[in-house]
C-alpha positions, -999 to +999 in steps of 0.1 A: +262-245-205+257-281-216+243-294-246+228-326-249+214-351-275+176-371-274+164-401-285+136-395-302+111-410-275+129-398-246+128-360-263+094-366-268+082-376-230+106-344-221+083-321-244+048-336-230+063-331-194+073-296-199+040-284-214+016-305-191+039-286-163+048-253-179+080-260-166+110-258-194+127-288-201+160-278-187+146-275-156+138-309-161+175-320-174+191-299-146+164-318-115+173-354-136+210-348-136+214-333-100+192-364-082+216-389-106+251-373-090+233-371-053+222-406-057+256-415-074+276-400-045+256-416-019+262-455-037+298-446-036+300-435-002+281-466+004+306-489-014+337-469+004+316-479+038+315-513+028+353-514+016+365-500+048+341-528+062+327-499+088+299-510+113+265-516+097+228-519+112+195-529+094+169-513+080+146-529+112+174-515+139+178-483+125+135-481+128+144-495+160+166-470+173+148-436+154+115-450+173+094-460+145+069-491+147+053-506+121+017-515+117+001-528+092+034-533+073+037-492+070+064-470+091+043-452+119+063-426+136+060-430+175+038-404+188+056-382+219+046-359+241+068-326+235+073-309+267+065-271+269 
């Protein structure tokens, strides 16, 4: 259990969200906290990458590699046949 204290405007944008959703706010608090440590532990692995000074790639080679192409300045998947 975890309790938690609002500012009065963030409370506020909490309560419009849950009743224009009908979902409760602590669904809400629980979603916001669990995407903050996933995205938190991905930036640390990230910076422990970096420290270790491991191999990178850019954003274009790793499109590059996964066979996407870009038109139009939008990510287009490559189409394949699939073989049956």
């Amino acid at each position: 259990m975890l309790g938690i204290r609002l500012d009065a405007d963030l409370e506020g944008k909490l309560d419009s969200l849950a009743r224009e959703t009908g979902r409760s706010k602590s669904y809400y608090a629980r979603e916001a906290i669990r995407q903050y440590l996933e995205d938190r532990e991905d930036y640390l692995r990230g910076i422990a990458a970096l420290e270790r000074q491991e191999a990178t790639i850019t954003l274009h080679e790793l499109e590059r590699r996964l066979g996407l192409n870009h038109r139009n300045g939008r990510p287009r998947t490559v189409n394949r046949r699939r073989s049956r």
